[in-house]
C-alpha positions as CSV (number, residue, x, y, z in Angstrom):
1,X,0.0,0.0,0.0
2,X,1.2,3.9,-0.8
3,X,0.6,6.2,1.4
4,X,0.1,9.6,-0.6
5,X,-2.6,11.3,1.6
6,X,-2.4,13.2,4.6
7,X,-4.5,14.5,7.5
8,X,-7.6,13.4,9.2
9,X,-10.3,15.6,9.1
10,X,-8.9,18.2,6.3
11,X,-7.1,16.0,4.1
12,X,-4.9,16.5,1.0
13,X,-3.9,13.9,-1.3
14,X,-0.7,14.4,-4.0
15,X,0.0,13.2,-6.9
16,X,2.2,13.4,-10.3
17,X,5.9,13.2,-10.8
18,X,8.9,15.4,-11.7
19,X,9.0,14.7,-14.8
20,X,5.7,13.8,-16.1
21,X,2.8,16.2,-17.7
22,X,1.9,17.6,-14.4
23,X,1.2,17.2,-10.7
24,X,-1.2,18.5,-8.3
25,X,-3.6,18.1,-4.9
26,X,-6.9,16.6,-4.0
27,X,-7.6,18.6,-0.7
28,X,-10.8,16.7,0.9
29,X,-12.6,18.3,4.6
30,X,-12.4,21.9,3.6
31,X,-15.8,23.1,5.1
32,X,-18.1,25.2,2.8
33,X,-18.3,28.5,1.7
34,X,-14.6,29.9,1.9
35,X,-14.4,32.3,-0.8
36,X,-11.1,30.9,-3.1
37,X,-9.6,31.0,-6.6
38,X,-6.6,30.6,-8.3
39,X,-5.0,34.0,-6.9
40,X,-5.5,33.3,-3.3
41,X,-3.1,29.8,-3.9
42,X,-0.5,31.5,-6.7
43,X,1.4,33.8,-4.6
44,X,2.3,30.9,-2.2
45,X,3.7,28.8,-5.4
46,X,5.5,32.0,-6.6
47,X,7.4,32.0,-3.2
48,X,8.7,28.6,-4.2
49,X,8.6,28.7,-7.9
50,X,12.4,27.5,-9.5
51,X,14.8,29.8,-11.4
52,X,14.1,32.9,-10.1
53,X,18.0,33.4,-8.8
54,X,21.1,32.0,-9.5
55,X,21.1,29.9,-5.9
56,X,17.9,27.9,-6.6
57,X,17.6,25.2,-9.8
58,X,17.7,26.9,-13.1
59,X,14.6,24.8,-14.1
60,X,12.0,27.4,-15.6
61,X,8.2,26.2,-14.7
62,X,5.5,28.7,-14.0
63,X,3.9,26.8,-11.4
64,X,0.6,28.2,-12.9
65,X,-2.2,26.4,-10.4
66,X,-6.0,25.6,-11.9
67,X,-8.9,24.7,-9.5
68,X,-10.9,21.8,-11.1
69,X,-13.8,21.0,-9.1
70,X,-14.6,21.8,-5.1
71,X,-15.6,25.5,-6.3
72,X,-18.5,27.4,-7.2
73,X,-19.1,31.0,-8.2
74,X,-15.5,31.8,-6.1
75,X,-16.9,29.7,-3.0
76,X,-15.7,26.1,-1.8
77,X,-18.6,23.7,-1.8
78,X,-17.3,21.6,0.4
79,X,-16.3,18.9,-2.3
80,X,-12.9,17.7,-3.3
81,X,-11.0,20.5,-4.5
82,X,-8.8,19.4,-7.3
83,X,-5.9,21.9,-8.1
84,X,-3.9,20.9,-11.4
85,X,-0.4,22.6,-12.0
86,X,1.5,21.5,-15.5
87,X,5.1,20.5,-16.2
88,X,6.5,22.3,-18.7
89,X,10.4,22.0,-18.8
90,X,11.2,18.9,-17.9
91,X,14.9,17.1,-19.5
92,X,14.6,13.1,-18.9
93,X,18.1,13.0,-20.8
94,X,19.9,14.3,-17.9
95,X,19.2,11.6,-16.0
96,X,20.0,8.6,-18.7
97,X,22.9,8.1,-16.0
98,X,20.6,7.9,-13.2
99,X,18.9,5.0,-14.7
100,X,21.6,3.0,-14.7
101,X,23.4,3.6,-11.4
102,X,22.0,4.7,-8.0
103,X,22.8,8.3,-6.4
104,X,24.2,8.1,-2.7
105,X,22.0,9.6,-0.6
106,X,18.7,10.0,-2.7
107,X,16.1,7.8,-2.6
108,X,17.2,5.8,-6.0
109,X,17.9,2.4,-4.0
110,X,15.4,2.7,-1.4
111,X,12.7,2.6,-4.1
112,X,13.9,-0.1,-6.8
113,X,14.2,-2.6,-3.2
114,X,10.5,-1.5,-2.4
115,X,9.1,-1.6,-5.8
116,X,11.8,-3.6,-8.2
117,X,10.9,-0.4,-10.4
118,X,11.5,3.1,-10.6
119,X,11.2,6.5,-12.0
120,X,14.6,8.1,-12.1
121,X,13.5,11.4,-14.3
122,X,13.8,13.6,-11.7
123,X,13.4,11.1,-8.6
124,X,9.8,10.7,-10.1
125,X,7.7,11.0,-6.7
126,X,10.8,11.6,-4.3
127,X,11.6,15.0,-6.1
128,X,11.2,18.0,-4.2
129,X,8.9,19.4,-7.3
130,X,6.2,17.3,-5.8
131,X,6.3,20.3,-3.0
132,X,4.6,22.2,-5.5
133,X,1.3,20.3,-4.2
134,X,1.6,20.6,-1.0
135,X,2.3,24.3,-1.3
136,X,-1.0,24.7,-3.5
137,X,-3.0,22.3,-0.9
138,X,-1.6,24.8,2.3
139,X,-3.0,28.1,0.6
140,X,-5.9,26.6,1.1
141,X,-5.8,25.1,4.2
142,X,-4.7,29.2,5.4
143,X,-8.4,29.8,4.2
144,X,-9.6,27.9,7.2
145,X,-7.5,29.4,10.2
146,X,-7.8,32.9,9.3
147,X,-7.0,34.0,12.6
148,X,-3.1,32.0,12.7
149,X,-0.1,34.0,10.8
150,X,2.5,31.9,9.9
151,X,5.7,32.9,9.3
152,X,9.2,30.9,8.3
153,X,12.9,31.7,7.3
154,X,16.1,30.3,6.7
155,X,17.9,30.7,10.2
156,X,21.3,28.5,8.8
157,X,22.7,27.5,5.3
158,X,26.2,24.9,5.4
159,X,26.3,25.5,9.4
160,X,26.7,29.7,9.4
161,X,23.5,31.1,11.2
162,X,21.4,34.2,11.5
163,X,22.6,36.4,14.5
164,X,19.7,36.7,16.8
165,X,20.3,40.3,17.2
166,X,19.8,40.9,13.7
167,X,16.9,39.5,13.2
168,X,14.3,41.9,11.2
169,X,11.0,40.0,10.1
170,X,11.0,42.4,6.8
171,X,14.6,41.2,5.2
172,X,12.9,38.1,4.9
173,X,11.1,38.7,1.5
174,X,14.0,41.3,0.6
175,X,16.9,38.8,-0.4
176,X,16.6,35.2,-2.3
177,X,17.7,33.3,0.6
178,X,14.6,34.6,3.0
179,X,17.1,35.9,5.6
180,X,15.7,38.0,8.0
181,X,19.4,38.7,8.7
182,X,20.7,41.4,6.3
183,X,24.6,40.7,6.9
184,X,24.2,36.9,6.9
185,X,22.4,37.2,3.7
186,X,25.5,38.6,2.3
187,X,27.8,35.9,3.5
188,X,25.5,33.3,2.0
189,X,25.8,34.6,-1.3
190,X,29.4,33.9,-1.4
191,X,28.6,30.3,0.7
192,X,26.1,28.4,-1.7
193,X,28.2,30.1,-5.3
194,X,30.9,28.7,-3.8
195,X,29.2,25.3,-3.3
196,X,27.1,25.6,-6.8
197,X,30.7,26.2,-8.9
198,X,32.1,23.3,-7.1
199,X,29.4,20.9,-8.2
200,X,28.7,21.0,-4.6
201,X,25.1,21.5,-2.3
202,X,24.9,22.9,1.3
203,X,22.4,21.5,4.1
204,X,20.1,24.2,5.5
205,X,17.8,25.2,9.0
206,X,14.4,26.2,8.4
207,X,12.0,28.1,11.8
208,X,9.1,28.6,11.3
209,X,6.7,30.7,14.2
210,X,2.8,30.4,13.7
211,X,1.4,33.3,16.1
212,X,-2.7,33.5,16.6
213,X,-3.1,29.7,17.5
214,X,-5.9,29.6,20.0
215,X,-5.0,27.3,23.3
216,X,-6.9,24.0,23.0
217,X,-6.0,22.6,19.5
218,X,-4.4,19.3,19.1
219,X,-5.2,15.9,21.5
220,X,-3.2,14.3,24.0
221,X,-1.2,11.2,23.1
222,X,-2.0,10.2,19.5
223,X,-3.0,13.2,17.7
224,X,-0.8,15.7,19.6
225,X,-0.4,18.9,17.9
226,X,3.5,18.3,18.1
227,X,4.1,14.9,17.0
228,X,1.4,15.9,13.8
229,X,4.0,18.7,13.2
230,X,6.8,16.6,13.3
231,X,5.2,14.4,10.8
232,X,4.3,16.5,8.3
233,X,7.6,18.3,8.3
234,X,9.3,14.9,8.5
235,X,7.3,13.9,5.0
236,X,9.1,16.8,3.4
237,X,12.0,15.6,0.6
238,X,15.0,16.1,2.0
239,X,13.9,16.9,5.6
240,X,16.1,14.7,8.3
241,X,15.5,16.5,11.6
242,X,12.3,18.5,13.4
243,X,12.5,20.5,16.8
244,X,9.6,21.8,18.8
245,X,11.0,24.8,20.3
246,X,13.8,24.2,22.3
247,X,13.8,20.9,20.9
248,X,17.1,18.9,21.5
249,X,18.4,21.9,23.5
250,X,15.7,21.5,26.2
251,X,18.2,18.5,27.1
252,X,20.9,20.5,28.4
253,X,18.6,22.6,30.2
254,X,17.4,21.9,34.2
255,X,13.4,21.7,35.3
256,X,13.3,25.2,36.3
257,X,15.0,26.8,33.2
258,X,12.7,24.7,30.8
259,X,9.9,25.5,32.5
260,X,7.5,28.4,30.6
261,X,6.4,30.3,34.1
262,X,3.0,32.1,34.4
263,X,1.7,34.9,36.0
264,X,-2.0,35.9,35.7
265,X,-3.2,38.1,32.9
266,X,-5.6,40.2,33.1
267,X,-8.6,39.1,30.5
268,X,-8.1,35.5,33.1
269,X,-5.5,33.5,30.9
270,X,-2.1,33.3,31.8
271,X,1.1,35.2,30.8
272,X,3.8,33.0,29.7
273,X,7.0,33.9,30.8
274,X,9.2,32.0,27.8
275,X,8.3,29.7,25.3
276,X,10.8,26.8,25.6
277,X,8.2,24.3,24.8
278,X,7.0,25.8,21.5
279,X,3.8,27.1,22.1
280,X,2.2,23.0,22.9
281,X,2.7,21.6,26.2
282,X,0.9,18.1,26.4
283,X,0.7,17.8,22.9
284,X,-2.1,20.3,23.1
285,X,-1.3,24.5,21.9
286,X,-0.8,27.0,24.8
287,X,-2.3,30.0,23.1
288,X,1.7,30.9,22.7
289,X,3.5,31.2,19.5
290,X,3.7,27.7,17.9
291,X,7.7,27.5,16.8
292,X,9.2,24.7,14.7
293,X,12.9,23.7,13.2
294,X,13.4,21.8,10.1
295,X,16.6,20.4,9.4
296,X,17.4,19.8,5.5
297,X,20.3,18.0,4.2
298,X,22.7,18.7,1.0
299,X,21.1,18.4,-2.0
300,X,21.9,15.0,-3.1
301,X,22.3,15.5,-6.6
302,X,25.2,17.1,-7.7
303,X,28.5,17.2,-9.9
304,X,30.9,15.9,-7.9
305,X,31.8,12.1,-8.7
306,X,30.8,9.9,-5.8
307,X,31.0,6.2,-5.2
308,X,28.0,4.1,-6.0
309,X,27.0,0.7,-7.5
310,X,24.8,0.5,-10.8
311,X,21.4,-1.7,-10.4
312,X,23.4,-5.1,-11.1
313,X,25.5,-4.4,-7.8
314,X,28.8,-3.5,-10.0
315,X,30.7,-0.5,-8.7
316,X,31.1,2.7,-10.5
317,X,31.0,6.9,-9.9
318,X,28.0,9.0,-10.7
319,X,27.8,12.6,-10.6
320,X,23.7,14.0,-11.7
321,X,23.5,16.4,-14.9
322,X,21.0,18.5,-14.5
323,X,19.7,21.4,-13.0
324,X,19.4,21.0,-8.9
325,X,19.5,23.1,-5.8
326,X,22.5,24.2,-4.7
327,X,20.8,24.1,-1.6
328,X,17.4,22.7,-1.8
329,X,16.2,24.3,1.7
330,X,16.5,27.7,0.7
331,X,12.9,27.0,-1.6
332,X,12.0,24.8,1.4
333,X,10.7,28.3,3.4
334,X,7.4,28.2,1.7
335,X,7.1,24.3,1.9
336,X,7.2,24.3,5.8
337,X,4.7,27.4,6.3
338,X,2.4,24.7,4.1
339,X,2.7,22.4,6.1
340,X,2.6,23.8,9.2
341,X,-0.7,25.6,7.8
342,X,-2.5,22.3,6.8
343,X,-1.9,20.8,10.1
344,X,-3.2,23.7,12.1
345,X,-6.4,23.2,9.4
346,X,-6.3,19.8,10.0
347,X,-5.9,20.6,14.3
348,X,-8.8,23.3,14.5
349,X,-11.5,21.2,12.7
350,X,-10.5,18.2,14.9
351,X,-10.8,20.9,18.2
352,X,-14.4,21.9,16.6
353,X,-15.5,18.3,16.1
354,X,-14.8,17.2,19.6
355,X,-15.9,20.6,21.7
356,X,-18.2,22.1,19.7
């Protein structure tokens, strides 16, 4: 069985490949009568689109989204609602090595062991272009938690991070790296075209801080708001680690330094002193600022020759033509803030099913 859907109560489902005619979302559970069209989704897709700078892949596709059913004179209808985005400059030929021997550290083994087949254009469903759809299926899901703001950033590319101090919320959408951090911004320029002329790729951190969420959403034990984060951000391509706010740092720390202390507030809900815990406490949110950290390793196609085997076991050295990511977690910004948005969906009409 494949598992290509996500959520519980709003639910998307993706589907296409990298290289084939197109790709695109079924997102089932959006209630009724949210007004949406095709310009309420394409400035997410925009955020993430390829080849708009020299330190993202030079593949050209307009990520141009159509709605297909679920909508009716602007409204959702509380149907499916198909969204349909084409592929339009795909190159097979650059991967006619790729089909013969297996890249180190993508997913090429993994899937010819699962399914004795696979599609190596691209990576076929293990490219990162299959973001596309999820990006398309979160623009929607932001319809249905109107009152949550979610906002992400690159806070580390190849291990040099932001400084704290600098941090200024409107750099982020004023430099190609979505650095809030004017002066870091600069060094990374010289970082990832040092990495992209060497046939190289950087790893990257992602935070992401989604203010507004109401305390009460999520469930204790199996449908905590935190472990559903983790997941989701987990099922991103190239995604190896997740923190919930102090994540593995709340290790180092004693009781009474990770402890988020309250005093009373004065409309009878309590003022949080810090926010070590990420805005969830008990799996369930706080009414703080919900604050995750995605951890996304080196692009795993590149130009430098590596060891490998071909699919008859023999051993040999590839190295990917093609266009790729330098660093494939600078385009991941808009990717987290998706799915960060379709679990909080997914989390408030869960809270509204159970409480009314």
């Amino acid at each position: 069985m494949s598992f290509n859907t996500f959520g519980r109560v709003f639910r998307f489902t993706t589907w296409g490949e990298s290289h084939g005619p197109a790709l695109g979302a079924v997102v089932d559970g959006c209630p009724p009568g949210l007004a949406l069209s095709e310009g309420d989704i394409q400035p997410f897709l925009d955020k993430r689109r390829p080849g708009q700078s020299r330190f993202t892949t030079q593949r050209q596709e307009p990520d141009q989204v159509r709605i297909l059913s679920g909508v009716f004179e602007g409204r959702t209808t509380g149907t499916p609602i198909a969204l349909h985005i084409d592929n339009v400059d795909q190159r097979s030929k650059d991967y006619s090595e790729v089909a013969k021997a297996y890249r180190p550290g993508h997913a090429d083994y993994a899937y010819d062991a699962k399914y004795g087949f696979r599609d190596y254009r691209g990576g076929g469903r293990s490219s990162a272009r299959e973001t596309a759809a999820r990006v398309a299926a979160g623009a929607v899901a932001r319809l249905v938690i109107p009152e949550v703001t979610i906002l992400a950033w690159v806070e580390a590319i190849g291990g040099d991070a932001i400084d704290p101090a600098n941090f200024d919320a409107a750099e982020i959408g004023n430099n190609p790296f979505f650095c809030p951090d004017a002066e870091a911004a600069k060094r990374w320029e010289a970082l990832v075209d040092g990495a992209r002329k060497a046939g190289s790729s950087l790893g990257a951190v992602i935070a992401c801080e989604a203010s507004g969420v109401p305390a009460g959403w999520g469930a204790p034990l199996y449908a905590k708001l935190d472990s559903e984060l983790a997941a989701a951000c987990m099922s991103i391509n190239a995604v190896k680690g997740v923190e919930i706010g102090d994540g593995f740092a709340a290790a180092a720390l004693t009781g009474e330094r990770n402890a988020d202390a309250m005093r009373p507030g004065n409309d009878g809900r309590p003022v949080f002193l810090a926010n070590h815990a990420g805005g969830i406490a008990g799996g369930i949110s706080t009414g703080q600022p919900v604050r995750v950290r995605v951890a996304f390793k080196p692009t795993s196609s590149i130009l430098t020759p590596v060891e490998t085997v071909t699919r008859e076991g023999e051993a040999t050295e590839i190295m990917t033509k093609g266009r790729h990511d330098p660093c494939v977690g600078i385009r991941g910004v808009p990717v987290v803030e998706a799915m960060v948005a379709l679990v909080l969906a997914d989390q408030k009409l869960l809270h509204r099913a159970q409480t009314g």
